[in-house]
N, C-alpha and C positions, 0 to 999 in steps of 0.2 A: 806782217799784219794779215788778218785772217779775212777774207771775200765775206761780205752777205752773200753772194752767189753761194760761195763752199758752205754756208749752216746749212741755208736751206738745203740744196742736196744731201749735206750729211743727215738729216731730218730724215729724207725719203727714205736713205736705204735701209733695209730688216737689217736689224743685229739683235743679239742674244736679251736687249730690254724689253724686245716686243713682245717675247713669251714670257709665258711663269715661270717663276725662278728653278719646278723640275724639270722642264724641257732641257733637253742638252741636242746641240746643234741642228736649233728648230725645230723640234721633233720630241712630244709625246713621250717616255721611255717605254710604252710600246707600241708605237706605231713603228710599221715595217713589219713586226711578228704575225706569220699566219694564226688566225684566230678562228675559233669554229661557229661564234657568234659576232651579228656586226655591231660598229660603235656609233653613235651619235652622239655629238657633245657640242655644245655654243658656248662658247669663252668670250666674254669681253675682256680682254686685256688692260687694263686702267694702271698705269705707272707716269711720271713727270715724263710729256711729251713723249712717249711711247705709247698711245691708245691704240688697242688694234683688235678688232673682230675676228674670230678665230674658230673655225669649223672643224672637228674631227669628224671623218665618218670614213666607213671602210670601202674599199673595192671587194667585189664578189669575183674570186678567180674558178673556183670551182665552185661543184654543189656543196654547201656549207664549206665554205673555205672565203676567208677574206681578210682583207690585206687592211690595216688602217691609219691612215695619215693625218695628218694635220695639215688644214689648208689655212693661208693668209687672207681672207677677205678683203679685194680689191676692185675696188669700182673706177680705179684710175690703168687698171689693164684692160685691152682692150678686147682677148682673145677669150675664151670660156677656159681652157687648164692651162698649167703651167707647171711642167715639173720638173722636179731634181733630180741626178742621173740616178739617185738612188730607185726614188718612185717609177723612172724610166722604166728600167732594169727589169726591175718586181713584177711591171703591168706587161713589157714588152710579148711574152709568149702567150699570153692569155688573153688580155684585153684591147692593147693596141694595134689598129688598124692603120693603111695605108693606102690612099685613092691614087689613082690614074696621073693624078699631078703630083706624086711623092707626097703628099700633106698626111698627116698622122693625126689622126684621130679614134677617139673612142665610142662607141655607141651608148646612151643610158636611154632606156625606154625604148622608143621606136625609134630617137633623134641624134644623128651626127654631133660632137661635142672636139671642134680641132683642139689640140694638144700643141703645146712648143718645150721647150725646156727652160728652164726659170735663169731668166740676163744673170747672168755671174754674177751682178753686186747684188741680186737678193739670194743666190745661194749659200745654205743648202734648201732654204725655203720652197714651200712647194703653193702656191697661188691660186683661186679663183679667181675668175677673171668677170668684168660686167656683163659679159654677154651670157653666162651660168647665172651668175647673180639675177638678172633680170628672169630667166628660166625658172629658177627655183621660187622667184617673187620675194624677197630681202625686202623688211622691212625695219626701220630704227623705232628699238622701245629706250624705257629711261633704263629697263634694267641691261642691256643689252643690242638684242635683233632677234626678228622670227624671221619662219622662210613662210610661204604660204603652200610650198609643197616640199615637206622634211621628209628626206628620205632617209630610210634604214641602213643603206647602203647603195651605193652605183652600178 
């Protein structure tokens, strides 16, 4: 006999329904490729029980050089990033930072943004978290979401 505890959780976690049917393991088919222009893209996700808000936009690793992923829009994470060791990896030499307490973060703007790695059962997914969300200022329309500050890139 199957728990209401076990739907619900089965609910939470990202699987392969959350994206568009070309996404292959959470991802864009070119996110991850360095690209000489950045991407900005909003995807509302809409399938049975799989609604999900979904942000492409690139990392700037060099001058024109940038890296682009696809983030899960999550107001129920509590931290600003969340990545996958893939996107780890990619940002580690370039962009990722580490303070005096070991904590790994990234800089966008003039502002500190900590970074964690994305809990194993949403991997390979890569996450915004509420505390970016509320930064970038996310709002719900009926077609999807705005931010009040869309950026080009990170």
């Amino acid at each position: 006999m199957i728990e209401q505890s076990q739907i619900v959780a089965d609910e939470l976690l990202l699987t392969h329904n959350d994206f568009p049917s070309n996404f292959k393991y959470m991802a864009h088919p070119e996110d991850y490729k360095i690209s000489k222009k950045p991407v900005y893209e909003k995807i509302f996700n809409k399938k049975a029980h799989h609604n999900r808000l979904l942000l492409r936009i690139s990392w700037r690793i060099k001058e024109e050089e940038y890296i682009p992923m696809t983030f899960v829009c999550d107001t129920g994470a509590p931290m600003f990033f969340y990545l996958s060791p893939q996107a780890k990896l990619l940002l580690e030499k370039e962009r990722i930072k580490e303070d005096e307490l070991q904590n790994l973060y990234v800089v966008i703007g003039e502002k500190k943004a900590t970074i964690q790695e994305t809990p194993i059962n949403h991997q390979p997914a890569n996450v915004i978290g509420l505390l970016m969300l509320q930064r970038l200022g996310i709002h719900l329309t009926e077609e999807g979401f705005e931010l009040d500050k869309p950026l080009s890139y990170l």
